[in-house]
C-alpha positions in Angstrom: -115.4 47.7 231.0 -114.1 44.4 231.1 -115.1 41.8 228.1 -115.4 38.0 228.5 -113.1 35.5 225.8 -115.8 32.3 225.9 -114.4 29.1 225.0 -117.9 27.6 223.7 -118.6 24.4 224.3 -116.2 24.1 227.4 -117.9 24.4 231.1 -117.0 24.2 234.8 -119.1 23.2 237.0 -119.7 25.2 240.6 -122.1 24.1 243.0 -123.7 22.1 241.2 -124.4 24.4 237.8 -122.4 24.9 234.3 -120.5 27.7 234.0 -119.1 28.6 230.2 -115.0 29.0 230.8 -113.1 32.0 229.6 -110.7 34.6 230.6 -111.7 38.3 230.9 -109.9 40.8 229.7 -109.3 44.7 230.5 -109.7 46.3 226.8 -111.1 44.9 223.1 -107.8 45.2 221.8 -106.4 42.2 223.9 -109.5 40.4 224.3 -109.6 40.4 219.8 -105.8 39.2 220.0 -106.7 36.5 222.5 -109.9 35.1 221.2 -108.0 35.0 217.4 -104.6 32.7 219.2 -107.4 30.4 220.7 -109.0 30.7 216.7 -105.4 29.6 215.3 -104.9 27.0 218.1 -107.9 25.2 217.4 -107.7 25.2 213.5 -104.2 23.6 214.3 -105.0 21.1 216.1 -108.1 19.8 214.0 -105.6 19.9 210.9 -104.2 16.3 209.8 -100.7 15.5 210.7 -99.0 16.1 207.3 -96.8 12.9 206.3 -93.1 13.7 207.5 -90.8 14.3 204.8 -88.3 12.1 202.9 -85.5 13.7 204.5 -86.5 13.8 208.2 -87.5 9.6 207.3 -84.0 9.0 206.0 -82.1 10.8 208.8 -84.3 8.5 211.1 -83.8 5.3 209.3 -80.5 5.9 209.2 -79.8 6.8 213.0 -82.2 3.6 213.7 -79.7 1.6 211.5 -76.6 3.0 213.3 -78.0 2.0 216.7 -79.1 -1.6 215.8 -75.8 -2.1 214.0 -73.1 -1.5 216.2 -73.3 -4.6 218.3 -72.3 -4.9 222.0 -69.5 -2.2 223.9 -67.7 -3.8 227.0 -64.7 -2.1 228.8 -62.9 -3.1 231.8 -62.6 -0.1 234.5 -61.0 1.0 237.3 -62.5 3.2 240.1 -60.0 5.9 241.9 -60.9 7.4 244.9 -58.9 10.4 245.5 -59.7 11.1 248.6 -59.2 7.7 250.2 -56.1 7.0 248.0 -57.6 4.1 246.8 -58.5 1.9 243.7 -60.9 -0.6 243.3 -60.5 -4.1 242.0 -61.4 -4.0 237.9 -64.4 -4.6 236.7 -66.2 -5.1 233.6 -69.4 -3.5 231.9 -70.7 -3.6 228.8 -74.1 -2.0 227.0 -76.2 -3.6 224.1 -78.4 -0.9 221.8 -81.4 -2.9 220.2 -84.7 -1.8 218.4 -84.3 1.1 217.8 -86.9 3.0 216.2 -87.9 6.0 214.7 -91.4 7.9 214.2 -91.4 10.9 212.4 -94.9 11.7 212.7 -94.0 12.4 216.6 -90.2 12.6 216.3 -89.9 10.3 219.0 -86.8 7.9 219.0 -87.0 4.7 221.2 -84.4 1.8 221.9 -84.0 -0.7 224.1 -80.6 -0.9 226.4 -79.0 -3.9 228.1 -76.6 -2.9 230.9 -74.0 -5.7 231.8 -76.0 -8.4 230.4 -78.8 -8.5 232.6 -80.2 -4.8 233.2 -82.7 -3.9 230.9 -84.3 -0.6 230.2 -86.7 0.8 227.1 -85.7 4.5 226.2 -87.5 7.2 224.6 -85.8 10.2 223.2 -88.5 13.4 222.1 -85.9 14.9 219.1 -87.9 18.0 219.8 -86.7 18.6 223.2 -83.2 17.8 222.9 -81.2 21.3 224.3 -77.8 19.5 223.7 -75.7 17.1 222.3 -72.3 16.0 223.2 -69.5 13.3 222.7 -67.1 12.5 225.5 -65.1 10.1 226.9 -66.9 7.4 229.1 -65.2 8.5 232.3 -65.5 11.8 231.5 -69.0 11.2 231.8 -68.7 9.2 234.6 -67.3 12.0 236.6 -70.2 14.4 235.3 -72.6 11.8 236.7 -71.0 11.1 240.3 -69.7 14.7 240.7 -72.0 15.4 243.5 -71.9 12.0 245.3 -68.4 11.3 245.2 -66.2 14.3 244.2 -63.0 12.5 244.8 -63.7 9.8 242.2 -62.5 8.9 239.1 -62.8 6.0 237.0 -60.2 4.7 233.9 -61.5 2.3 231.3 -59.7 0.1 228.6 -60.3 -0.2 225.7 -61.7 3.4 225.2 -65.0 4.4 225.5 -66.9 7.3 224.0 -70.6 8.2 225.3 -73.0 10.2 223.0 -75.2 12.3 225.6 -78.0 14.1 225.1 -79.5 16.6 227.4 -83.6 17.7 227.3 -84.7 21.0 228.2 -85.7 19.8 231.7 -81.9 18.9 232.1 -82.7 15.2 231.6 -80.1 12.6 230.0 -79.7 9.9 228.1 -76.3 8.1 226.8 -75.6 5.8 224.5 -71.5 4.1 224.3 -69.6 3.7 221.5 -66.1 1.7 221.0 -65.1 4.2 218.5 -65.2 8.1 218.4 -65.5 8.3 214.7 -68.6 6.5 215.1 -70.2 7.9 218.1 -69.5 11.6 216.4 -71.3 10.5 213.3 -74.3 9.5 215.2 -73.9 12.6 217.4 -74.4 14.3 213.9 -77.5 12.2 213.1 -79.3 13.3 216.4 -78.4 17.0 215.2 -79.9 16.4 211.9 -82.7 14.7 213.7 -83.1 17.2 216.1 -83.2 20.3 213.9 -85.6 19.1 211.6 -87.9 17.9 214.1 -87.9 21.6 215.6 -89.7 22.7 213.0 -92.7 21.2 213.6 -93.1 22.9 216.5 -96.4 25.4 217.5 -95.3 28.9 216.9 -95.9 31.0 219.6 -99.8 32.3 219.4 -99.6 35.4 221.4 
């Protein structure tokens, strides 16, 4: 005999009448162990937010500080295009890191970025879902990002650049440059801080 898991107080409507929504379920055993994850779920969700701690604020405040501090990167680069035996006249880039910000009630970092002095873009980073975090060399990254578009191209920059990158779970990216390495590790180390602390305010699994 089958038994019905009602979720009271939630409806779907079919031809015009309220029907209560729930999930049927084979035996009592799983339909008990369902109906008590949707129990847990719910008390979780009307619990308060509990204040983030000291430590998770600090590492924020401090990565936030970081960011803000470091002023403008510009490089000058060359493109090389393998394939073509060719390389491009120099040119010159730069990036600008501003109010940055961190919220540890969300663990949500955002920043603004100027490209080249004119291209501006607001950046959100969820600390939760960050899978990885790496350090590399600008045009190592660079050749990461046009790998599939142009295979046969490389790019060389002066003075060196080092990009912190971090990957989501849905393979998503965001870089930031730094002029130093020293620097763009310690910040890489910041995010990991970040990162890990974050992760434990995640759901547990309920089933």
């Amino acid at each position: 005999m089958p038994y019905f898991v009602r979720l009271e107080g939630n409806y779907t409507v079919h031809s015009g009448s309220l029907f209560p929504i729930g999930i049927y379920v084979h035996d009592l055993a799983g339909a008990n162990q369902i109906a008590d994850g949707f129990r847990a779920l719910v008390q979780r969700c009307q619990q308060a937010v509990p204040p983030a701690g000291p430590a998770l604020q600090a590492v924020l405040n401090d990565l936030a500080q970081k960011l803000n501090q470091q002023g403008g990167v510009s490089w000058m680069g060359v493109t090389h295009d393998a394939f073509a035996g060719t390389i491009s006249t120099p040119w010159q880039s730069s990036e600008l890191i501003s109010a940055a910000k961190g919220d540890p009630s969300t663990c949500l970092l955002t920043f603004n970025k100027e490209l080249d002095g004119s291209t501006k873009l607001n950046s959100t980073v969820s600390l939760r879902r960050i899978s990885k975090i790496e350090v590399m060399g600008y045009q190592d990254w660079w050749a990461r990002l046009m790998r599939s578009d142009d295979p046969g191209g490389k790019v060389a920059v002066s003075p060196p650049v080092w990009s912190v990158v971090l990957t989501d779970e849905a393979g998503g990216s965001t870089d930031i440059a730094f002029s130093g390495e020293a620097q763009a590790e310690g910040v890489a180390r910041d995010f990991q801080n970040a990162a890990q602390a974050c992760a434990a305010w995640e759901t547990p699994e309920l089933f």
